[in-house]
N, C-alpha and C positions, 0 to 999 in steps of 0.2 A: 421544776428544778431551780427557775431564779429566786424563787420564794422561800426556798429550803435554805439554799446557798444565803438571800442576804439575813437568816434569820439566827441559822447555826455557823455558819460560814467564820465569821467575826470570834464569837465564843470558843471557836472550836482552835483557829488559830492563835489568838491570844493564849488558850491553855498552852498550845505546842508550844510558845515563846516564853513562857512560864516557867515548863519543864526546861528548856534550853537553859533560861537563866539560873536555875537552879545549878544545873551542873558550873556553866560560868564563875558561879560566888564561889562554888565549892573550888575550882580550880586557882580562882585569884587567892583562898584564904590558902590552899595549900603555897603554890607559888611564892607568895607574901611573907612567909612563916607569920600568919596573923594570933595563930596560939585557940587556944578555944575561947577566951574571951572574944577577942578579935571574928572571928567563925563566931560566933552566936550573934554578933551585933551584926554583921552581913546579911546572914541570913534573917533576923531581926528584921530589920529594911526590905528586906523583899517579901517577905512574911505578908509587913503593913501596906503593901503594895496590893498582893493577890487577895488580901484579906478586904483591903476597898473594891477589888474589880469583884467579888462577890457579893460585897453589898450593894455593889449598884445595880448586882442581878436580880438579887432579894427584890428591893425597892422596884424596878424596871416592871418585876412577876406581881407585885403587888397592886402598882397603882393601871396594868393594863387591866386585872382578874376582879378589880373594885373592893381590894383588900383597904384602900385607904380613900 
């Protein structure tokens, strides 16, 4: 179980804060009146966020499986 926990544990809650912050941006842009431009650059930024914590999964699977 500790092995599970520190292996998915991590991954699994960073998505649920993922998901959270999704609704968050989407709340501040309505809140904000940010317009859609405004709304595309928020979510832009959190985009480039989830889009790094996936490549360091990528890179993480590759250099443990001797992809690199």
């Amino acid at each position: 179980m500790d092995k599970w926990l520190s292996d998915y544990g991590v991954t699994l809650g960073v998505g649920g804060l993922m998901l959270f912050m999704v609704f968050i941006v989407w709340d501040l842009a309505r809140r904000s009146d940010a317009g859609r431009f405004g709304t595309f650059v928020l979510f832009l930024a959190l985009a480039m966020g989830i889009l790094g914590f996936l490549i360091k999964g990528a890179i993480t699977y590759l250099m443990e499986h001797g992809g690199i």
